[in-house]
C-alpha positions as CSV (number, residue, x, y, z in Angstrom):
1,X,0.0,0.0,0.0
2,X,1.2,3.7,-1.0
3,X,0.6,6.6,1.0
4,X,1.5,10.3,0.0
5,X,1.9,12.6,3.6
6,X,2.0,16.3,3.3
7,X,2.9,17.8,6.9
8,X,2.7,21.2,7.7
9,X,5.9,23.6,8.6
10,X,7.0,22.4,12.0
11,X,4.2,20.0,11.9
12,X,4.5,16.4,14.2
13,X,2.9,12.9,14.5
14,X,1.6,11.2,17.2
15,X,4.2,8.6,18.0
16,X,2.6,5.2,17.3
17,X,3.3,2.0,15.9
18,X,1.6,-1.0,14.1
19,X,2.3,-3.9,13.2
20,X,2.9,-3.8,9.0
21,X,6.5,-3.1,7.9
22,X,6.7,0.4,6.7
23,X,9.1,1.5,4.5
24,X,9.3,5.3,2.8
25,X,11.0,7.8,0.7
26,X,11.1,11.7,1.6
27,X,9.5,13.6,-1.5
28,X,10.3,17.2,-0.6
29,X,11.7,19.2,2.8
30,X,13.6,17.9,5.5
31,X,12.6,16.4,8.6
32,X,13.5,14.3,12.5
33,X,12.4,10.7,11.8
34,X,11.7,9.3,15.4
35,X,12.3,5.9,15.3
36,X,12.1,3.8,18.8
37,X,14.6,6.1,20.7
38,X,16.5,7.5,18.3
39,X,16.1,10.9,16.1
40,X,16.9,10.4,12.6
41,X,17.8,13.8,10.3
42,X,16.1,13.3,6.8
43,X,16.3,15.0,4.0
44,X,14.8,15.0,0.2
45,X,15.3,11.4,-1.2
46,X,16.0,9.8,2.2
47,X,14.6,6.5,2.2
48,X,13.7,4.4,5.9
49,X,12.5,1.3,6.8
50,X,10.8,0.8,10.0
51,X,10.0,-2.7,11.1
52,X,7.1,-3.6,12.7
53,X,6.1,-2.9,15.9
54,X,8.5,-0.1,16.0
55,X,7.0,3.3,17.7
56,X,8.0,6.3,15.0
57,X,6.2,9.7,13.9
58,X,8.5,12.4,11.7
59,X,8.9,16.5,12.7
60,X,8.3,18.2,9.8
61,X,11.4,20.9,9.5
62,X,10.6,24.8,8.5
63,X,9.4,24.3,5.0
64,X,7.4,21.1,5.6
65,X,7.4,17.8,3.9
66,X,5.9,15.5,1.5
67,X,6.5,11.9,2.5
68,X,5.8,8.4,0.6
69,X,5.1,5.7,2.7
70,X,5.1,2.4,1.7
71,X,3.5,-0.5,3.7
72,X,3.1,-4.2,3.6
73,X,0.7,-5.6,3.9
74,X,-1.5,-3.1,3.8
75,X,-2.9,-1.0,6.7
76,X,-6.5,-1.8,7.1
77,X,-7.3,1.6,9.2
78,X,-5.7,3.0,5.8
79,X,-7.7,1.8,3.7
80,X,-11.1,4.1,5.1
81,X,-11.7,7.9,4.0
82,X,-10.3,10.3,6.5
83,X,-8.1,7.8,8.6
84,X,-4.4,7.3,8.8
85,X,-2.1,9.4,9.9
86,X,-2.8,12.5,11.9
87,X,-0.6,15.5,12.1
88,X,-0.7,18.2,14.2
């Protein structure tokens, strides 16, 4: 399953986790990938893999980011209008 997020200037996820593998690629912008306990500086064309299981969420940087996430199998929450991830 393919997700495209767009997250606000200095925007941030809930940390969370799930069980699917999740993999992605960042699009545009610059970011902190949280990953368990460590803070991860990403930049466009950064690609991650988080296993699952893993608690994660991404800081958006001043400009914001676009973000392709890529998980398997598929998220069933994802698949419903309106759910998925949340920033804020």
């Amino acid at each position: 399953m393919l997700s495209v997020v767009t997250i606000a200037p200095n925007g941030q996820g809930s940390l969370y986790h799930h069980p699917e593998e999740q993999r992605g690629v960042l699009l545009e912008g610059s970011a902190i990938r949280v990953q368990g306990d460590e803070g991860i500086a990403v930049t466009k064309g950064d690609f991650r893999r988080t296993p699952g299981g893993v608690p994660h969420t991404i800081r958006a940087g001043p400009e914001g980011v676009h973000v392709l996430d890529i998980f398997s199998p598929p998220r069933p929450e994802c698949r419903k209008p309106g759910k998925g991830f949340a920033a804020g």
